[in-house]
Backbone as CSV, one residue per row, in Angstrom:
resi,resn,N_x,N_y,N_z,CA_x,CA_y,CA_z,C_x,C_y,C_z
1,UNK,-2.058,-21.559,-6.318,-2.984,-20.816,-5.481,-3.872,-19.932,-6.339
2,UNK,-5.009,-19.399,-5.699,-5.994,-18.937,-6.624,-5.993,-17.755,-5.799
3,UNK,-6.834,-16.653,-6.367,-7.175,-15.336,-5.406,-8.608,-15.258,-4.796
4,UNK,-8.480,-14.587,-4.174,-9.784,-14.940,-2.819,-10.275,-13.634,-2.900
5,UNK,-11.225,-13.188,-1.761,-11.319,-11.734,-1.402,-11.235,-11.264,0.210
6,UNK,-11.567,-9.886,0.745,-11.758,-10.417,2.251,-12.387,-8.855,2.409
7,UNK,-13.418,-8.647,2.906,-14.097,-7.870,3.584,-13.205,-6.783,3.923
8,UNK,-13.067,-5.384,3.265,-12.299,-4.577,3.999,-12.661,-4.012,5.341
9,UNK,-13.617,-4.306,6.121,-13.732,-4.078,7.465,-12.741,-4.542,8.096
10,UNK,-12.279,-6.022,7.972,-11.639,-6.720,8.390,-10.059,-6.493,8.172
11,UNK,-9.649,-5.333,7.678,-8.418,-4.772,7.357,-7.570,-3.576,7.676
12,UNK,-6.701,-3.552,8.737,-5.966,-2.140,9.092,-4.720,-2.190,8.908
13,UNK,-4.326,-0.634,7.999,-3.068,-0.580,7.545,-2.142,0.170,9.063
14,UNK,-0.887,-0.385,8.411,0.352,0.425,10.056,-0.114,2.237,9.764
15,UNK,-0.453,2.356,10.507,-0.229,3.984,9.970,1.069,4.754,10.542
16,UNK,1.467,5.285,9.852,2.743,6.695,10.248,3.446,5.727,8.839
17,UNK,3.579,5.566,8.111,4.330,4.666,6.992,4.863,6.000,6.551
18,UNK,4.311,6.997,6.124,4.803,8.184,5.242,4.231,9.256,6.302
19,UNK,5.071,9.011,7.500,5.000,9.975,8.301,3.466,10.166,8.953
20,UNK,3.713,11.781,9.840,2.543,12.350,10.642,1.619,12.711,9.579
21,UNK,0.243,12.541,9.887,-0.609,13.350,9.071,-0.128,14.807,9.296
22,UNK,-0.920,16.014,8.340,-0.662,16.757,7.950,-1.679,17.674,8.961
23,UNK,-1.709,18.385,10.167,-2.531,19.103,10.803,-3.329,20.474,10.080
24,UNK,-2.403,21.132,9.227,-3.150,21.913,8.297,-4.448,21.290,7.409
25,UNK,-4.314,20.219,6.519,-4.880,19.623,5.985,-6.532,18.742,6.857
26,UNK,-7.215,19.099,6.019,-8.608,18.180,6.692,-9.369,17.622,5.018
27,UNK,-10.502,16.737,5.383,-11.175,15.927,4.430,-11.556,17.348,3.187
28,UNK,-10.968,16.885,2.246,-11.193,17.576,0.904,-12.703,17.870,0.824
29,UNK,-13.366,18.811,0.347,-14.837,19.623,0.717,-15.257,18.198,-0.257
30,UNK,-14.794,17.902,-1.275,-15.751,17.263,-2.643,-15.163,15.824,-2.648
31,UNK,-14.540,15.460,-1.136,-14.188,13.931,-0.964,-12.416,13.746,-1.364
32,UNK,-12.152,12.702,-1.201,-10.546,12.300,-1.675,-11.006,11.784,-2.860
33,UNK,-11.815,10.978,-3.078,-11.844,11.141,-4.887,-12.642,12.670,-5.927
34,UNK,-12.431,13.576,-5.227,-12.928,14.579,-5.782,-11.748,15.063,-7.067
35,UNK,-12.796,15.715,-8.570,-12.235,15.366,-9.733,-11.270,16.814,-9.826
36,UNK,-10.926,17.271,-8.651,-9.671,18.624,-8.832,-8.595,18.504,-8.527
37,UNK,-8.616,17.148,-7.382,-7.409,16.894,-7.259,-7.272,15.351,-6.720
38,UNK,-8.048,14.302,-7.200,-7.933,13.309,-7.392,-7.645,12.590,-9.132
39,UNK,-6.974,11.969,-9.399,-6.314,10.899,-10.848,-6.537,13.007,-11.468
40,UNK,-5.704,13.361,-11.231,-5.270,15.021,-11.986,-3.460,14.851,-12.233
41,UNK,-3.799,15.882,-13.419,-2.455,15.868,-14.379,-1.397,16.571,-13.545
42,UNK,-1.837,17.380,-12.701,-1.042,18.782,-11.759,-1.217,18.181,-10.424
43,UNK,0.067,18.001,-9.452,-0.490,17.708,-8.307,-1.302,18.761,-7.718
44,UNK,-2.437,18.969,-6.987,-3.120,19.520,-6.411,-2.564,19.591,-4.486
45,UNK,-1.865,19.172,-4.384,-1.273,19.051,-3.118,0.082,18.563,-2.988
46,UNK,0.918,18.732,-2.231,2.198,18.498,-1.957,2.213,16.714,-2.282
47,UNK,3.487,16.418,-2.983,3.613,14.801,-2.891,3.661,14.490,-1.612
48,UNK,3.043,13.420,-0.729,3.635,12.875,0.390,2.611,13.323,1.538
49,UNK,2.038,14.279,1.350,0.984,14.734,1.993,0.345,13.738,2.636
50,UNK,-0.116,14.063,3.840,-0.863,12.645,4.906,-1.667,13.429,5.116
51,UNK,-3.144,12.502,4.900,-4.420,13.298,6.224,-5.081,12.378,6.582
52,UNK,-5.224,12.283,7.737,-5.929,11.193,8.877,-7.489,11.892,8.622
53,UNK,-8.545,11.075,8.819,-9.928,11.204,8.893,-10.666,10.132,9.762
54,UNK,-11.369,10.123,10.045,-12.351,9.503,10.822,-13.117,8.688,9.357
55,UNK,-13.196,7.138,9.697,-14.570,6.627,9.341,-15.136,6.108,10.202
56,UNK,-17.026,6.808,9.960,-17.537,6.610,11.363,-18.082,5.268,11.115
57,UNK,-18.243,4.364,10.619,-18.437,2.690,10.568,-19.633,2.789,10.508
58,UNK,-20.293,3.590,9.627,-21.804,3.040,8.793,-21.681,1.885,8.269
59,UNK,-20.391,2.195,6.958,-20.068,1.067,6.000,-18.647,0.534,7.001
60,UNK,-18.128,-0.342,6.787,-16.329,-0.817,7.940,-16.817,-0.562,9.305
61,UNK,-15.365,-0.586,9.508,-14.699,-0.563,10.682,-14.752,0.789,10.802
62,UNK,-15.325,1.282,12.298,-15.399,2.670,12.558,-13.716,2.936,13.492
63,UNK,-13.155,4.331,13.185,-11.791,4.512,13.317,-11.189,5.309,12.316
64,UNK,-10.224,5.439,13.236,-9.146,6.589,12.427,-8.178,5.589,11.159
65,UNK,-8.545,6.746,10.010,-7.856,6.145,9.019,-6.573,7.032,7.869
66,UNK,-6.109,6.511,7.172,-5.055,7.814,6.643,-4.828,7.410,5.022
67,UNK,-4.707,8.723,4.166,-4.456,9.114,3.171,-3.052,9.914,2.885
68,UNK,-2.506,9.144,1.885,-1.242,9.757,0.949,-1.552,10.027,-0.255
69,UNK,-0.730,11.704,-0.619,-1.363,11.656,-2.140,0.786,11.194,-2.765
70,UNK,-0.435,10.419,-4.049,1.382,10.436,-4.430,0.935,10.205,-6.349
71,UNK,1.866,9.879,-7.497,1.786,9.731,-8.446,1.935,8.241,-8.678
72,UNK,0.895,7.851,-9.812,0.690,6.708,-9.968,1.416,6.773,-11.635
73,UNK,1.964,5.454,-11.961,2.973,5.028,-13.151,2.007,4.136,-13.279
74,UNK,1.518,3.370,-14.279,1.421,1.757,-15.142,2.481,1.403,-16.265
75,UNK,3.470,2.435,-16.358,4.544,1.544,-16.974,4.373,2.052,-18.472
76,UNK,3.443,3.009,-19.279,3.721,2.898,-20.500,4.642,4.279,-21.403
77,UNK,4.556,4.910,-20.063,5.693,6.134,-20.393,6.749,6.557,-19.835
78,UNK,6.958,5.896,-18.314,8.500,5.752,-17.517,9.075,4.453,-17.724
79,UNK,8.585,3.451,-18.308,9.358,2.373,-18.464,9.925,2.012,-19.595
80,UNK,10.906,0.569,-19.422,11.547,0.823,-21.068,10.224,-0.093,-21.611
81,UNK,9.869,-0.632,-20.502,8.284,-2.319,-21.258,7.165,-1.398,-21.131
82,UNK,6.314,-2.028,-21.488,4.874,-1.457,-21.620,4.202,-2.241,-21.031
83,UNK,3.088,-1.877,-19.877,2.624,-2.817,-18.749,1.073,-2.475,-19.776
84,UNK,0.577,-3.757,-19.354,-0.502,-4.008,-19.840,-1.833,-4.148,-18.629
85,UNK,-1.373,-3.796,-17.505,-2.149,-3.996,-16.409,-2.859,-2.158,-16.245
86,UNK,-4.039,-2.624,-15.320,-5.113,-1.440,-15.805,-5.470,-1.669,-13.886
87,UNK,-5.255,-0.288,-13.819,-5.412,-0.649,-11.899,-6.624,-0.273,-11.673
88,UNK,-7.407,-1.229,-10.837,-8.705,-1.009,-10.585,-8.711,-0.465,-9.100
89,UNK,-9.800,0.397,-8.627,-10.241,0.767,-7.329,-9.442,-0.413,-5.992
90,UNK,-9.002,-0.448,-5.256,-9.106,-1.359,-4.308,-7.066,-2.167,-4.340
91,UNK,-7.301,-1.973,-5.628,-5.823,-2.391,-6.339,-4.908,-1.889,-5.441
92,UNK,-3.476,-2.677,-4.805,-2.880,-2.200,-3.965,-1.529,-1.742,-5.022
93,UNK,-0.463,-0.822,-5.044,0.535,-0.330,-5.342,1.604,-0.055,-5.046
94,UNK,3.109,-0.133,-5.466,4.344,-0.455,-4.565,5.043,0.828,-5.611
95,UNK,6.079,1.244,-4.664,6.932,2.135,-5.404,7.678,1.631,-6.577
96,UNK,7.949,2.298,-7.304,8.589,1.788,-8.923,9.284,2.860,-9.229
97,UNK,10.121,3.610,-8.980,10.919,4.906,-9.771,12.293,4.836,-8.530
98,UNK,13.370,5.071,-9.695,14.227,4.957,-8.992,14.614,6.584,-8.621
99,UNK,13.902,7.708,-9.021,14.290,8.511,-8.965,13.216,9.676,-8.159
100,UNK,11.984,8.692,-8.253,10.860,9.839,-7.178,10.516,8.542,-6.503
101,UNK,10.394,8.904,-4.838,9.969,8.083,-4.277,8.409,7.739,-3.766
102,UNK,7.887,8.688,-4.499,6.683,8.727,-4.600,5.767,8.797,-5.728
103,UNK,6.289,7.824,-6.466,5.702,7.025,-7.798,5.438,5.200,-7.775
104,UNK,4.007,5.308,-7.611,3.713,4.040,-7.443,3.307,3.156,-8.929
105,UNK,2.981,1.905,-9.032,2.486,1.299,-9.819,1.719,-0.144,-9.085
106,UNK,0.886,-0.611,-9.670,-0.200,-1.642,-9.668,0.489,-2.754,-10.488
107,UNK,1.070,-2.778,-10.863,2.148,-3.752,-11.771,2.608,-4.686,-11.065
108,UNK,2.550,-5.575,-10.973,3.509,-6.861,-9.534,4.848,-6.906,-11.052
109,UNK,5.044,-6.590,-11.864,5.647,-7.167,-12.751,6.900,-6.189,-13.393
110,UNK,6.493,-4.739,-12.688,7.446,-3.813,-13.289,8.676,-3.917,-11.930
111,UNK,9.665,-3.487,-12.850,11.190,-3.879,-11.223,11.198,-2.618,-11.202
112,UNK,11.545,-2.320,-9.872,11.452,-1.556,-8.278,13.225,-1.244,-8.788
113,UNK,14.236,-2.249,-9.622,15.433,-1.903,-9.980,16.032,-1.742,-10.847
114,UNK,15.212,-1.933,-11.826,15.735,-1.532,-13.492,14.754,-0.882,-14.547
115,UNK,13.612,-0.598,-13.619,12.466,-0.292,-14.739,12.017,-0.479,-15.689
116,UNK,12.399,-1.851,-15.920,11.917,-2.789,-16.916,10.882,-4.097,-16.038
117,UNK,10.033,-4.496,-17.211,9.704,-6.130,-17.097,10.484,-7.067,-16.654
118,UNK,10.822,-7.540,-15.683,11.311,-8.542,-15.458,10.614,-8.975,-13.629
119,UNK,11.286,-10.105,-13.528,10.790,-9.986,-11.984,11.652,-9.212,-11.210
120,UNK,10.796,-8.488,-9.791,11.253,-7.484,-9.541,11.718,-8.003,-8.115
121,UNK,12.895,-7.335,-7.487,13.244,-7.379,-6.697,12.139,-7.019,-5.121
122,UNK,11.774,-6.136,-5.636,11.037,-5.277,-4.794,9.372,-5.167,-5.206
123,UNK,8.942,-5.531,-5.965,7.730,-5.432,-6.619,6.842,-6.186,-5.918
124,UNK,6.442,-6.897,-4.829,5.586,-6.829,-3.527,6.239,-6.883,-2.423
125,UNK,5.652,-6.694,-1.582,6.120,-7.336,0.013,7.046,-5.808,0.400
126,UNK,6.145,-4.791,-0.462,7.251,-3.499,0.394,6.703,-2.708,1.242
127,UNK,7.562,-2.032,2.156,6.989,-1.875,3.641,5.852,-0.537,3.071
128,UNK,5.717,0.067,1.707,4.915,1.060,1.698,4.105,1.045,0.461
129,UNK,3.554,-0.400,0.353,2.382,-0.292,-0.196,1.299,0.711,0.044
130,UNK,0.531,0.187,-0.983,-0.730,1.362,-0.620,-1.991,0.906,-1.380
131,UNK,-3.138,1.079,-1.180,-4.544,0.775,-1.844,-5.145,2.184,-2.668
132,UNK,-5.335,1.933,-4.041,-5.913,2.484,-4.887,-7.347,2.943,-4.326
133,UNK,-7.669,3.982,-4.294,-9.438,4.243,-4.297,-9.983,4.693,-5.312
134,UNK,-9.482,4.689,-6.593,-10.142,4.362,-7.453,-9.119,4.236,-8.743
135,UNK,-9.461,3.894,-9.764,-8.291,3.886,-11.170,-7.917,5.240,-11.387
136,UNK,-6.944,4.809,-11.919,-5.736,5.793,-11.985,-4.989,6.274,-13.412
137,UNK,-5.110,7.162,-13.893,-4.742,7.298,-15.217,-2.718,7.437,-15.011
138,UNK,-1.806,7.216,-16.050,-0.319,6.818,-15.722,-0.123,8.425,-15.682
139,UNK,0.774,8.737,-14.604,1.577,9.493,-13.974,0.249,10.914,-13.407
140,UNK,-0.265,10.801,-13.761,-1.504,11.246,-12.401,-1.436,10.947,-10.707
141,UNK,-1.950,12.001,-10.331,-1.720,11.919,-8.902,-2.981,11.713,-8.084
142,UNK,-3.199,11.408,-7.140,-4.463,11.161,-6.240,-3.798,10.592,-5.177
143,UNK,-5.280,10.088,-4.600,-4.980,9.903,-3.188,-4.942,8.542,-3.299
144,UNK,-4.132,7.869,-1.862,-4.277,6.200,-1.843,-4.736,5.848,-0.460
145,UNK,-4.708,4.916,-0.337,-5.053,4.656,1.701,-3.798,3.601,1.883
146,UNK,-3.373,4.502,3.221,-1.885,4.073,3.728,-1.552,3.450,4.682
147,UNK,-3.111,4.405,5.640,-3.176,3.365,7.229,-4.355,3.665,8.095
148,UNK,-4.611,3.323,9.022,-5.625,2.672,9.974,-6.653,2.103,9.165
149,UNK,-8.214,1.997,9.792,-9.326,1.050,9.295,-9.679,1.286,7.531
150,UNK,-9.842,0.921,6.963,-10.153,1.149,5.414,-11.294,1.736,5.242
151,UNK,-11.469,3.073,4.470,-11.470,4.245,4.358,-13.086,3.949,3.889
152,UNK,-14.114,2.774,4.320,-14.998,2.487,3.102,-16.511,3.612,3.446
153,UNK,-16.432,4.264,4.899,-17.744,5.910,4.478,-17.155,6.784,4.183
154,UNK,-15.607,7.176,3.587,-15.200,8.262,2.654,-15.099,7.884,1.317
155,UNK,-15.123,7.177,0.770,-15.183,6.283,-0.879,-16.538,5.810,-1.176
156,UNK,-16.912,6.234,-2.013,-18.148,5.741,-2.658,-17.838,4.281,-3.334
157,UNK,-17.284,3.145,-2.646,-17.401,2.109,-3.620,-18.852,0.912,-3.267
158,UNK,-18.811,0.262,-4.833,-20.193,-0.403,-4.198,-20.223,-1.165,-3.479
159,UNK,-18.465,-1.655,-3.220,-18.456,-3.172,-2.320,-16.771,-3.141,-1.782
160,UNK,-16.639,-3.145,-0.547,-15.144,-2.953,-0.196,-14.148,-4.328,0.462
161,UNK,-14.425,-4.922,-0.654,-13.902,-6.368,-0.918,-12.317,-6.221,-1.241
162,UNK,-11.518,-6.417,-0.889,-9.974,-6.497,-1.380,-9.884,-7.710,-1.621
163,UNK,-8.765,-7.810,-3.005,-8.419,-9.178,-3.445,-7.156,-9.811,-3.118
164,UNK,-7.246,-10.413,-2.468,-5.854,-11.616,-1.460,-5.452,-12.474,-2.008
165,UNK,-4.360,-13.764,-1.591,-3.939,-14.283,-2.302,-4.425,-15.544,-1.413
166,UNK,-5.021,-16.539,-2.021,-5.848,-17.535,-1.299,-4.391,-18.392,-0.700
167,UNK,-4.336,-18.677,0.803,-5.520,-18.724,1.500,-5.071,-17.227,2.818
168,UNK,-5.520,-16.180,2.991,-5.306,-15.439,3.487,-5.717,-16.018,5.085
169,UNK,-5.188,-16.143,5.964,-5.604,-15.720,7.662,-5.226,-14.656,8.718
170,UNK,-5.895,-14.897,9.957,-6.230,-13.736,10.644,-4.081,-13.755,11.238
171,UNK,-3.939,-12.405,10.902,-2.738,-12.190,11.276,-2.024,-10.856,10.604
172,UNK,-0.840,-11.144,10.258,-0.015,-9.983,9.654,0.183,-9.843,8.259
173,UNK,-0.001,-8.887,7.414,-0.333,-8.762,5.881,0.179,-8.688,5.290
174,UNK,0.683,-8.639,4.168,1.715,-8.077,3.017,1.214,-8.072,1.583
175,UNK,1.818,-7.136,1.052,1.497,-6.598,-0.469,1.736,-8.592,-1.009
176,UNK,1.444,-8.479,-2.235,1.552,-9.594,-2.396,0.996,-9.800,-4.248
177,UNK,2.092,-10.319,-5.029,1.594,-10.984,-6.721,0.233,-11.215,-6.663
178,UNK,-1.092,-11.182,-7.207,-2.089,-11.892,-7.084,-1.911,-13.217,-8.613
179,UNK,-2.712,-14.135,-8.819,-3.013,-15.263,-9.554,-2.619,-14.429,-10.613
180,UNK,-4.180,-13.240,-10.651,-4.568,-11.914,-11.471,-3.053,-11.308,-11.858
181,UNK,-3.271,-10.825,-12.683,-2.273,-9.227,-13.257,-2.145,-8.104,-12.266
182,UNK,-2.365,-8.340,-10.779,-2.354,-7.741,-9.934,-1.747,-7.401,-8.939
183,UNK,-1.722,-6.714,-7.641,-1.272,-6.905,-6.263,-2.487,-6.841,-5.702
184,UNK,-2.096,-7.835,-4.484,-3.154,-7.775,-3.352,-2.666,-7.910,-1.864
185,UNK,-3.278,-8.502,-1.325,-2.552,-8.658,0.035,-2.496,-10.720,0.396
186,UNK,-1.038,-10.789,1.135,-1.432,-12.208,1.302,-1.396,-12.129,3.207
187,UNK,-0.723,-13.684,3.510,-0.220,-13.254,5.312,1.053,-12.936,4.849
188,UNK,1.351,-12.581,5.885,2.660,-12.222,5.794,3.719,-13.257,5.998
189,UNK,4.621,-13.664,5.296,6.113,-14.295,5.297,7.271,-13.729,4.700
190,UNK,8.140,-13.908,5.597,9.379,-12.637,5.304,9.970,-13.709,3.719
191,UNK,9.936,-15.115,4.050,10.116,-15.702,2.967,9.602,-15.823,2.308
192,UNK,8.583,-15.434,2.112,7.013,-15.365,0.777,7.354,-15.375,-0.642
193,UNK,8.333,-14.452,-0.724,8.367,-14.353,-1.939,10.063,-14.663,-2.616
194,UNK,10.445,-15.615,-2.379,11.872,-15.733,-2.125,11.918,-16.486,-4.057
195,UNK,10.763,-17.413,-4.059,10.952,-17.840,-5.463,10.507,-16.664,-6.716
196,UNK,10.045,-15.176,-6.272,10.349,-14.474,-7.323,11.257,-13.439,-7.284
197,UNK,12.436,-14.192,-6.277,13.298,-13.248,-6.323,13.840,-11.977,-5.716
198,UNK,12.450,-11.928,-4.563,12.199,-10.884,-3.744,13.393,-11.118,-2.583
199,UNK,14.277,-10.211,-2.080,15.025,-10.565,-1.253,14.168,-10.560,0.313
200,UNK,13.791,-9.872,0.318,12.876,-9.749,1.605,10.876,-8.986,1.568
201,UNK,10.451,-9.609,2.455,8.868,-8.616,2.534,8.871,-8.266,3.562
202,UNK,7.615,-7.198,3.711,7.328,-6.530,5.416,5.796,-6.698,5.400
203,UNK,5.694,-6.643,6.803,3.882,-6.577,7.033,3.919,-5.034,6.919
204,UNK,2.573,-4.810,6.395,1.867,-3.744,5.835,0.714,-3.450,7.093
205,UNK,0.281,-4.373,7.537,-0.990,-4.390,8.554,-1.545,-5.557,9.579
206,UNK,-2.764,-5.614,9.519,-3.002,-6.745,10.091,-4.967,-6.943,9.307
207,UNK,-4.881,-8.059,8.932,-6.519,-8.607,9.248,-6.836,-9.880,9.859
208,UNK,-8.154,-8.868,10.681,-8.560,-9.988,11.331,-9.271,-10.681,11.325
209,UNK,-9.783,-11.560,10.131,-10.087,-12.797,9.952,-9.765,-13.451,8.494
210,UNK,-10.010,-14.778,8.444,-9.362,-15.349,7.022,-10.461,-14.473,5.667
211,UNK,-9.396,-14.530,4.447,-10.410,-14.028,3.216,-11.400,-15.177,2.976
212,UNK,-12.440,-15.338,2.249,-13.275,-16.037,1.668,-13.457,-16.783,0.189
C-alpha cells in the first residue's frame, strides 16, 4: 500500500478523549501555535489541559473543535534507540513513556513497551492519538488537536491535507504506520494491525469521504 492524503475538512476527531475542556481556559491571545507556549522548553500550561474553540469554516469544516497540550519525545533522549523521524505539522502522535502519560511521539516505530526500536505493541491504532500543528522539537510541549472538526482557521497552515494510508474510506479512523517514516490515519480495523504485532486498535474519529 502506498500513502494518500485527504482533505482535513473531511475529518472529526471523538472529542472528550482527555477529558472536559478546560472552562477557565480560552484561545491563547497569539494563537495555539504562539512561540510562549507552543514547541517551549517549560510547560506553559498544565499537562493535559483541554480547550475547545470554535472554527468558523472560512478554511474546513465550521464547528467545535479541541486542543491538548502535552510533551512531545522523537526518541533521541528518552529512548535506549535513536529515532530518526522528524515530525512534521499535520503528523499524528501516540503515547510512548511508560512513566508520563502525556508524552507523545510521531515515531510508528518507537514501543509504547520497552522504549526501544522494535515493533511496538501499541505504536498505532491507540485510542489517544493526536495531530501535530506544527513540528516539534524532543521533549517540548505544545499543543495538538484531539477532537471535533480540524482546527484549519486557528493554524496558519498552507494546506490542511492529512496523510492516510491508501486506500482510506468514508467511515471510522485510526492512527495508523504510514508507507512514510510516519503515522497517519487509515479506516479503522480492530484487526489492522495484527501483522505488526499490535494486539488491538480503536477508532479515533470519523471521515467522511475516501482520501485521494
Amino acid at each position: 500500500m502506498g500513502d494518500s492524503t485527504i482533505d482535513g475538512a473531511y475529518v472529526v476527531l471523538t472529542s472528550g478523549r482527555f477529558g472536559a475542556p478546560n472552562p477557565n481556559y480560552g484561545i491563547p491571545t497569539d494563537g495555539f501555535a504562539g512561540a510562549d507556549h507552543h514547541n517551549v522548553a517549560a510547560a506553559a500550561y498544565p499537562v493535559g489541559t483541554v480547550i475547545a474553540a470554535h472554527n468558523v469554516g472560512t478554511d474546513g469544516a465550521p464547528g467545535m473543535t479541541e486542543f491538548v497540550y502535552l510533551q512531545y519525545a522523537n526518541g533521541n533522549t528518552v529512548f535506549t534507540a535513536t529515532s530518526s523521524v522528524t515530525l512534521a505539522a499535520k503528523g499524528f502522535c501516540v503515547p510512548c513513556s511508560q512513566t508520563k502519560w502525556y508524552e507523545v511521539t510521531g515515531d510508528p516505530d518507537i514501543s509504547y513497551t520497552t522504549n526501544a526500536t522494535t515493533t511496538a505493541i501499541n505504536k498505532t491504532g491507540h485510542p489517544r492519538a493526536v495531530m501535530a500543528i506544527s513540528t516539534m522539537t524532543d521533549q517540548y510541549y505544545g499543543w495538538f488537536w484531539c477532537g471535533g472538526v480540524c482546527p484549519v482557521d486557528l493554524i496558519a497552515w498552507t494546506a490542511s491535507t492529512i496523510a492516510t494510508v491508501d486506500t482510506l474510506v468514508y467511515g471510522a479512523i485510526m492512527a495508523s504506520d504510514l508507507t512514510a517514516d510516519a503515522i497517519g490515519i487509515a479506516a479503522f480495523n480492530r484487526s489492522y494491525l495484527a501483522s505488526d504485532a499490535d494486539t488491538d486498535s480503536y477508532p479515533i474519529g470519523f471521515a467522511f469521504r475516501a482520501d485521494t
